[in-house]
C-alpha positions as CSV (number, residue, x, y, z in Angstrom):
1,X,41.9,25.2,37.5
2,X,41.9,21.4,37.4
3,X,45.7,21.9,37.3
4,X,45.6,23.2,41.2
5,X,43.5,20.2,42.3
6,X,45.8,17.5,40.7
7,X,48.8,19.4,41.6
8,X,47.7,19.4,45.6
9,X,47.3,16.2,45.4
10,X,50.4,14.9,43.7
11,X,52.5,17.2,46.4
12,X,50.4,16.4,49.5
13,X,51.6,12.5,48.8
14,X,55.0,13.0,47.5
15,X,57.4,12.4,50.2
16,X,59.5,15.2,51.6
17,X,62.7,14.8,49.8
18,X,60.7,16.2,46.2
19,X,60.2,19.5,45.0
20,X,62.4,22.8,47.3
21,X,64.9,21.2,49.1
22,X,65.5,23.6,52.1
23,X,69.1,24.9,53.2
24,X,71.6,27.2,51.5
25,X,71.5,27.9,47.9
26,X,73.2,25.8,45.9
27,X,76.4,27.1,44.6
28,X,77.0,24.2,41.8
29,X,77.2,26.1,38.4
30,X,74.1,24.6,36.0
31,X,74.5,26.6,32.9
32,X,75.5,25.6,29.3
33,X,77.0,28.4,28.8
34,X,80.8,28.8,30.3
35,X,83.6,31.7,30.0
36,X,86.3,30.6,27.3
37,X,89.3,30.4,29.0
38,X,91.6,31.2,26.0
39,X,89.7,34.4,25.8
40,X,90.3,37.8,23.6
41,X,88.2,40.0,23.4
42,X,90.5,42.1,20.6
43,X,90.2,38.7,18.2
44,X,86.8,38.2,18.6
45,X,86.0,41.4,17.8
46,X,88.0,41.0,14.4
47,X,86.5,37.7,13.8
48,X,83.3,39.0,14.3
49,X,83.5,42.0,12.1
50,X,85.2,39.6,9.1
51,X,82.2,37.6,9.8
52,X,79.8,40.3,9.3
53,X,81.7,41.9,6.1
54,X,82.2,38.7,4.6
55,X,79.7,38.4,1.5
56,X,76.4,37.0,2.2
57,X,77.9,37.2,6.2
58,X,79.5,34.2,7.8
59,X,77.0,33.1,10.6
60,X,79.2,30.2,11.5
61,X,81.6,32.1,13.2
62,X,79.1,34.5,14.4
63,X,77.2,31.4,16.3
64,X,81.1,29.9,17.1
65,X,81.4,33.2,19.1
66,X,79.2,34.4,20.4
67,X,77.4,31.5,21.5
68,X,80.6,30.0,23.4
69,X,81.2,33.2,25.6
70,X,80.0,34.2,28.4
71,X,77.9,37.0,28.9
72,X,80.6,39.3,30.7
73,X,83.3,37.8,27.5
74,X,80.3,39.2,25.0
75,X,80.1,42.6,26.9
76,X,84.4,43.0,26.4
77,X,84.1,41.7,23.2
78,X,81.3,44.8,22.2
79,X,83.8,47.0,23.8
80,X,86.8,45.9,21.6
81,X,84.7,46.0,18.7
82,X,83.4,49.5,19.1
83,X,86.9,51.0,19.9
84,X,88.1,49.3,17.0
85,X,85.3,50.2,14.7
86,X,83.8,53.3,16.2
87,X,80.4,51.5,15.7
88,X,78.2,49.6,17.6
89,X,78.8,45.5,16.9
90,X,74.6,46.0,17.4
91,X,74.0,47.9,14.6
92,X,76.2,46.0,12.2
93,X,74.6,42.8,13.3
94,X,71.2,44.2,12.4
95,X,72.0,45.3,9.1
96,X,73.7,41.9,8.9
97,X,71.4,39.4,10.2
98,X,67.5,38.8,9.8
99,X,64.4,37.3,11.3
100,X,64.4,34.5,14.6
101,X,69.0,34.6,14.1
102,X,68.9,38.1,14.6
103,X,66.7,37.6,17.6
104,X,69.2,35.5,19.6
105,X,72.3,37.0,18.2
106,X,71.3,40.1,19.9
107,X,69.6,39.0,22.8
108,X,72.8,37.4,23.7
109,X,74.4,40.8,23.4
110,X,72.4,42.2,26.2
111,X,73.4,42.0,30.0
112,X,71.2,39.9,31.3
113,X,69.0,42.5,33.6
114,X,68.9,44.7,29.8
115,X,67.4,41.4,28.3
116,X,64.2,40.9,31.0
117,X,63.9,44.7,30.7
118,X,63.5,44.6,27.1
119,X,61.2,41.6,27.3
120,X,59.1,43.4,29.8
121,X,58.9,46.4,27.4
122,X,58.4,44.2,24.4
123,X,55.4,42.9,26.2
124,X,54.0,45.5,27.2
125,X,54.4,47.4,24.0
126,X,51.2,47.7,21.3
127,X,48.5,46.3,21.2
128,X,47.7,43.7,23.6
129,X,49.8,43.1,26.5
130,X,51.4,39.6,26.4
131,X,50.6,39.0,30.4
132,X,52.1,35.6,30.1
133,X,55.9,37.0,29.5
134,X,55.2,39.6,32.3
135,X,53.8,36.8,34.8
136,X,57.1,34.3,33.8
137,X,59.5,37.1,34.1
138,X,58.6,38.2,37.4
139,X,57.6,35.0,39.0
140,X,60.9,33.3,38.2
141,X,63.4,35.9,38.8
142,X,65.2,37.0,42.4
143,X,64.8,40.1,44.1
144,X,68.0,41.2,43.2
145,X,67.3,40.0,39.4
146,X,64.5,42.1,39.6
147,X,66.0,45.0,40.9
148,X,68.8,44.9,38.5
149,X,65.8,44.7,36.1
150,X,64.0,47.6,37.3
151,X,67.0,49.9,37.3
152,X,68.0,49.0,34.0
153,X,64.3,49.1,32.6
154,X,64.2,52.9,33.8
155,X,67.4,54.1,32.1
156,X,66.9,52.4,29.0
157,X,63.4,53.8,28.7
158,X,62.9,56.8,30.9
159,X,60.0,55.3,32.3
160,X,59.3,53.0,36.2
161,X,58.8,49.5,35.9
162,X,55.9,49.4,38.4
163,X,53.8,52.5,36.0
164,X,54.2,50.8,32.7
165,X,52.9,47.6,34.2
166,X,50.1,49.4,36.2
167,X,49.1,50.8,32.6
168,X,48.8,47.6,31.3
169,X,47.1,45.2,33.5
170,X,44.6,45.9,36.0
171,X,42.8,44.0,38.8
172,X,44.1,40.8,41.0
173,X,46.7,40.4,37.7
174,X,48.1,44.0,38.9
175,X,47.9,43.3,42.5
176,X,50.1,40.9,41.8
177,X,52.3,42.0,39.4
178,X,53.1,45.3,41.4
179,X,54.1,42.9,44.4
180,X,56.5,40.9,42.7
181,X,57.7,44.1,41.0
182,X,58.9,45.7,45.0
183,X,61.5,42.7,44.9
184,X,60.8,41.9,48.6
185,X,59.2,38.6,48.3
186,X,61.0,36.1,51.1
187,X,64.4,34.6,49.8
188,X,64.9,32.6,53.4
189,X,65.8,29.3,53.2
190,X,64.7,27.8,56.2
191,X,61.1,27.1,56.9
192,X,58.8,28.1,59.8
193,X,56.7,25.3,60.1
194,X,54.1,26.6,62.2
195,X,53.5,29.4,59.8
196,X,53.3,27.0,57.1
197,X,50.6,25.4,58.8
198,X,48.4,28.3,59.8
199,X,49.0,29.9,55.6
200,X,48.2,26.5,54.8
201,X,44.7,26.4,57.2
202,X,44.2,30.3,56.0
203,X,44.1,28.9,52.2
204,X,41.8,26.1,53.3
205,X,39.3,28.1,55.1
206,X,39.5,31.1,52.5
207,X,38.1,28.4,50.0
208,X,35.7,26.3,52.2
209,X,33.8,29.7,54.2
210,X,34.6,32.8,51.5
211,X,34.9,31.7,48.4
212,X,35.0,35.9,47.4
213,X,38.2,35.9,49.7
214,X,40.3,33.0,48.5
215,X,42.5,35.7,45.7
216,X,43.3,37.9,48.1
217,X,45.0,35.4,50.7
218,X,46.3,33.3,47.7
219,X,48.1,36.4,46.2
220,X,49.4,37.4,49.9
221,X,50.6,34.0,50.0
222,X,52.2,33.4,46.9
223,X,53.7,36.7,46.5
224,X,55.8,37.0,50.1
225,X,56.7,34.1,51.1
226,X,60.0,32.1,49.9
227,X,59.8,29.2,47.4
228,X,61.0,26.8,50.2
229,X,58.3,27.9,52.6
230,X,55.4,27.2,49.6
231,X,56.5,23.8,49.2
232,X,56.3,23.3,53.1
233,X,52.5,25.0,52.5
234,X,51.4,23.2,49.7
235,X,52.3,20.0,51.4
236,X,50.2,20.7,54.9
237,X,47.3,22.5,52.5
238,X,47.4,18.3,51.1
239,X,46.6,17.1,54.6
240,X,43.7,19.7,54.9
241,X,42.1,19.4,51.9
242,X,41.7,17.6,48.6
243,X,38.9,19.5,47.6
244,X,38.7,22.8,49.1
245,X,41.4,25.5,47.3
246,X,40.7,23.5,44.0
247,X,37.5,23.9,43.8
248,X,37.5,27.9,45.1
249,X,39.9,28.6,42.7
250,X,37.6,27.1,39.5
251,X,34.9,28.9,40.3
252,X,37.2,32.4,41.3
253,X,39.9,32.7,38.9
254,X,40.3,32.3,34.7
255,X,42.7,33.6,32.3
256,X,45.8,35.8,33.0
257,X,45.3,35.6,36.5
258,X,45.6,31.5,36.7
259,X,48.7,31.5,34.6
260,X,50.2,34.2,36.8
261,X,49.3,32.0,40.2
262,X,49.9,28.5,38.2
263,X,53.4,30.0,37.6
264,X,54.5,31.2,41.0
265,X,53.4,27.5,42.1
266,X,55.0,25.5,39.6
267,X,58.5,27.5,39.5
268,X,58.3,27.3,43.5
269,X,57.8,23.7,43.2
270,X,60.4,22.9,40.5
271,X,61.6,25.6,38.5
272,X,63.4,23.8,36.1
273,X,60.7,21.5,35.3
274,X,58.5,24.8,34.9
275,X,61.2,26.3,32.0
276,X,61.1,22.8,30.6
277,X,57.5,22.8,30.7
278,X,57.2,26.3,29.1
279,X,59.7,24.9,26.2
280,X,57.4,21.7,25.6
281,X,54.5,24.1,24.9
282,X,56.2,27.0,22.5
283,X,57.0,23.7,20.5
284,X,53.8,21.7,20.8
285,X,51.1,21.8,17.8
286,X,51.2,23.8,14.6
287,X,54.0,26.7,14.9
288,X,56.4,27.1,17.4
289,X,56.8,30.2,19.4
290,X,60.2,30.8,18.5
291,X,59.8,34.3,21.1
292,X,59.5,32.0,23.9
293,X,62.2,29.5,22.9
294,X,65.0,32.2,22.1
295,X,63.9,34.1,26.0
296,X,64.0,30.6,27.9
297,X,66.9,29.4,26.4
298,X,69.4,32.5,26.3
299,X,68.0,33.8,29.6
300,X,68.5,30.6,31.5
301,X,71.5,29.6,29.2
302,X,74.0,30.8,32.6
303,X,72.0,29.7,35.5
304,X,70.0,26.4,35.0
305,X,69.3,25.3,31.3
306,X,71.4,22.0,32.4
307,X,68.6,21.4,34.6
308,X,66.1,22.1,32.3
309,X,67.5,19.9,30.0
310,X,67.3,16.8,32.3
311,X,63.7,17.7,33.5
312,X,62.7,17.7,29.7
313,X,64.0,14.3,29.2
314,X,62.6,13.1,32.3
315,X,58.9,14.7,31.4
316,X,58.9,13.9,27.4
317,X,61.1,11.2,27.1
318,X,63.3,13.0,24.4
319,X,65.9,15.7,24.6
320,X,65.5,19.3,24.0
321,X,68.1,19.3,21.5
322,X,65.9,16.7,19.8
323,X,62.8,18.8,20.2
324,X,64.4,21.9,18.8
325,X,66.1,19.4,15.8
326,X,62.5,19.0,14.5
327,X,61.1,22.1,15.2
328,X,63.5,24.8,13.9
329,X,66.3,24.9,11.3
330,X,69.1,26.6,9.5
331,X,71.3,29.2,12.0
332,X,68.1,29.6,14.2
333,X,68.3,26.0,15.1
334,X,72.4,26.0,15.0
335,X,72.9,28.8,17.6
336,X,70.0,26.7,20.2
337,X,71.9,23.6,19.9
338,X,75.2,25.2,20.7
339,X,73.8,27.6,23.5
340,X,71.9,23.7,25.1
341,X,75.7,22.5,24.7
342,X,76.9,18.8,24.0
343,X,75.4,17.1,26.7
């Protein structure tokens, strides 16, 4: 938990203009991804199914397409194809396509709420839960994202959300978990001081007095209250202590259960940093963990990859384009680089 302790301190001296900037939302678009505005839907179906009959399939096209639409262009152009064809454009692509490709290909088919859901259930499904996925999914996403989510996740697969998680994790990780999972976490933008203050002393005192306490007021904490009004916490918890919630937390917490808390801090900090930060690991070492690099990338490909992409550069002093250069190749690495855009 030495990440909690240097992270306290780095936020209780930054000045107030860094990490959640309070006020209304932002309404500057920071995706890669935009709508084609000389859009058919009826011609990219038929270059798409020429692409897929062609012998030994023409993936350039496939990535020129797809990859350059937006996700409500791909969901018109699945319609065009299947009324031309009378066949799912998913099933051809399948038979088509193979391996990490395929991955994206279809992933970018899917609406974005069908593409958490099926993340979720991928997760979840087997042997061994991949908590991680489950923890980024819901401690990144909206209410209304995971709403949109839940709905989806229950026709696609008959089954709740909220059960299939409760079968798969258990403890302070579920506790969790099921919170995020109502979709009523605080979404205000402006901050109540005085309640930051007294969370912020609550924290503190959970650590100093009842060390057996601290999870239960950190997950209350971090699971209701908006990202703006966690920055405003995490900044008076600085003036309290430098010692305190640090050290409660290395003694309390390990595993599943830090990375869950680790990532509702770091995306309320600086969520883009925390994508970039996600992207830096799935690349770092021996083997990249081309799961995580396909999810981040075509799941944040319409709302902040731009953003990402400068944080990357800023923490690792090289591009992500670069990064994904050296670590992938062939029509895996193609359809990344045109999804990160020319920038």
């Amino acid at each position: 938990m030495a990440f909690f302790k240097k992270f306290i301190d780095k936020i209780s001296d930054d000045d107030s203009s860094k990490g959640f900037k309070g006020g209304p939302a932002e309404t500057a678009y920071f995706g890669t991804v935009k709508p084609d505005p000389n859009f058919n839907a009826q011609n990219d179906a038929e270059k798409l199914k020429k692409a897929i009959e062609t012998k030994g399939v023409d993936e350039a096209t496939i990535v020129e397409v797809l990859a350059k639409r937006s996700n409500a262009q791909r969901q018109q152009i699945k319609e065009a194809y299947q009324q031309s064809t009378g066949k799912p454009m998913e099933d051809a692509l399948k038979k088509a396509l193979k391996s990490d490709f395929e991955e994206v290909v279809l992933a970018l088919l899917m609406t974005p709420p069908e593409y958490d859901a099926f993340e979720m259930k991928r997760a979840m499904k087997g042997l061994g839960t991949k908590e991680a996925v489950l923890s980024e999914i819901l401690g990144t996403r909206s209410n209304k994202e995971i709403t949109a989510m839940k709905n989806t996740f229950k026709a696609a697969y008959g089954q709740l959300l909220d059960e299939q998680v409760k079968g798969e994790v258990s403890g302070d990780l579920e506790t969790i978990l099921l919170a995020l999972c109502k979709a009523t976490r605080s979404e205000d933008h402006n901050i109540d001081d005085g309640l930051a203050k007294s969370d912020a002393k609550a924290l503190f005192e959970a650590g100093e007095n009842r060390v057996g306490t601290v999870c239960s007021v950190l997950i209350d904490v971090l699971t209701s209250r908006s990202e703006a009004q966690l920055c405003k916490i995490f900044q008076h918890y600085g003036k309290y202590s430098k010692q305190g919630l640090a050290k409660a937390l290395e003694s309390e917490l390990h595993g599943n259960l830090e990375d869950c808390l680790v990532t509702l801090v770091k995306s309320a900090w600086n969520k883009p940093a925390f994508f970039a930060e996600k992207l830096h690991l799935a690349m770092k070492g021996l083997g990249t963990n081309t799961d995580t690099l396909t999810r981040i990338i075509v799941s944040r490909s319409e709302i902040d990859l731009l953003k990402i992409i400068q944080e990357y550069k800023r923490m690792y002093g090289k591009t992500l384009q670069e990064a994904i250069l050296k670590e992938t190749s062939g029509d895996y690495e193609k359809i990344l680089l045109t999804l990160c855009g020319t920038q």
